[in-house]
Residue, then its C-alpha position, 0 to 999 in steps of 0.5 A: x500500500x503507497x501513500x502520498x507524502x502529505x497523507x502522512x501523519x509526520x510532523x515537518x521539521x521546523x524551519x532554522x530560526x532566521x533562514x529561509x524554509x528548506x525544501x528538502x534536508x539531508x541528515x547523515x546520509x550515508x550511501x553504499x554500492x555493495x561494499x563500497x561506500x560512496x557518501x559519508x554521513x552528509x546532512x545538507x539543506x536545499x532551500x526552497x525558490x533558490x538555485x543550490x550548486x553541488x560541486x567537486x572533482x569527478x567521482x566526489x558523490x555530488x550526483x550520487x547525493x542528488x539521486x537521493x533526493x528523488x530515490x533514483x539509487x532504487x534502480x540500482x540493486x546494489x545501492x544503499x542509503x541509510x539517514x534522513x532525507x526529507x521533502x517538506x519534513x516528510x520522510x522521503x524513503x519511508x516505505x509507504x511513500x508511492x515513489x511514482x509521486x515522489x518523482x512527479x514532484x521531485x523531477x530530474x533533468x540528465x546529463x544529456x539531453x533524452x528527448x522521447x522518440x515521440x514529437x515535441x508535443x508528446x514529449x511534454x504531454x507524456x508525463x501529464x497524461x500519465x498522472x492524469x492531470x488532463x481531463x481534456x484535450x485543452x487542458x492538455x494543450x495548455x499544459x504543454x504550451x505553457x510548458x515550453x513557453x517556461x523553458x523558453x521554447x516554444x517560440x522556436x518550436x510552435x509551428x512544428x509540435x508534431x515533429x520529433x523532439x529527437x530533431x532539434x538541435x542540443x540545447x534545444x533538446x535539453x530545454x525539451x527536458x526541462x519542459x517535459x520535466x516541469x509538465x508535471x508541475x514540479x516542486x524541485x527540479x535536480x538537474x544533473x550537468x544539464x550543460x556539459x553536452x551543450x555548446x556555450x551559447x546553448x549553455x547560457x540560454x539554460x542558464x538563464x532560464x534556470x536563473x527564472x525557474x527559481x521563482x517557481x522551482x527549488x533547484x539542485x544543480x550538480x555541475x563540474x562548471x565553478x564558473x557555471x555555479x558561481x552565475x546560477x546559484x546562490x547556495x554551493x556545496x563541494x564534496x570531495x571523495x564523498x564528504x561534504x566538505x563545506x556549504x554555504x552562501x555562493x558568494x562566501x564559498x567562492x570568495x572566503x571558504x573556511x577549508x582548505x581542501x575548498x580555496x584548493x579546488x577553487x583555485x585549480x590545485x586539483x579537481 
């Protein structure tokens, strides 16, 4: 038997007196694939309307933190996660949480772009019609109409909605995602190096636009860009060889960090 995350009888966590409200909190995460531990005892706040970068060289666990926060590990046999992980205090990973719902709310943009080899329409119009959020036909036009318009591609794409999605260019694929991804009307999105496939213009086109989803998003970006994380978020995380190492205000992190092994990943020493 699932239930939704609301019907559950948990009372959320308060908010830290003087911050703004978390979205979602981690607390003593640990992640292990078979023997091997990938994550060690990390507790993180996502803030709720605000852009929060993870950072760090490859293999620091930053992509396996943000598959936790929509339970994408549970695909893989082998993985393990054990501590807290909360979605508006509501417990994430208890066992009557319906993980369908979960990822409705919690939706993920990957790596590279992965348009459906359907047209553009059905791209953005699969995910609520499978939640059943249309009960008409206009209903369903105007999600998907103004699921592109959010991710700033309908203009480029109106006249040819019947086409397929898997025609566009890079970066218009990517925003492709993102609208399919918003269909479902999110409340955080996780976005996994949504641009390191795409050219820099394409590139700055999505950073902009998560720059204006934020007012309607909770987003958790993972990106190996310091550059690209310093102009989109304004809460930065570094991970090295699966700790969280520091967290804190963008601007801090980049310009007075407490920790040394962050001034040395920052300044190029290693990563």
């Amino acid at each position: 038997m699932t239930a939704t995350l609301d019907a559950l009888d948990v009372t959320p966590e308060p908010a830290p007196t003087g911050s703004i409200q978390p979205k979602m909190v981690g607390r003593n995460v640990d992640v292990f694939y078979g023997d091997k531990q990938a994550l060690f005892d990390v507790s993180l706040e996502v803030p709720e309307n605000h852009v929060t970068a993870l950072i760090g060289p490859s293999g620091c666990g930053k992509s396996t933190f943000l598959r936790c926060l929509n339970r994408m590990n549970d695909v893989i046999e082998i993985c393990r996660v054990t501590g807290d992980l909360t979605l508006d205090g509501h417990d994430i990973y208890d066992p009557a949480i319906d993980v369908v719902e979960l990822r409705a709310r919690v939706g993920m943009v990957f790596q590279k772009p992965n348009p459906f080899p359907k047209s553009i329409f059905d791209n953005v119009a699969y995910g609520p019609q499978i939640h059943g959020m249309a009960q008409a036909s206009t209903d369903l036009e105007e999600i998907v109409v103004t699921s592109l318009k959010r991710a700033g591609l309908f203009e480029e794409v109106k006249d040819r909605l019947k086409e397929p999605g898997t025609g566009l260019s890079g970066g218009q694929q990517q925003r492709l995602c993102i609208a399919r991804a918003i269909a479902v009307n999110p409340e955080v999105i996780l976005m996994d190096e949504p641009c390191s496939a795409l050219d820099p213009i394409a590139t700055a086109r999505i950073e902009e636009l998560i720059d204006e989803l934020k007012t309607k998003f909770t987003i958790v970006i993972v990106t190996h860009s310091m550059q690209q994380a310093a102009r989109v978020s304004q809460k930065t995380a570094f991970f090295h060889l699966g700790i969280l190492v520091e967290e804190g205000q963008t601007e801090t992190i980049f310009t007075n960090p407490s920790d040394q092994r962050t001034q040395d990943y920052i300044t190029g020493r290693f990563g």
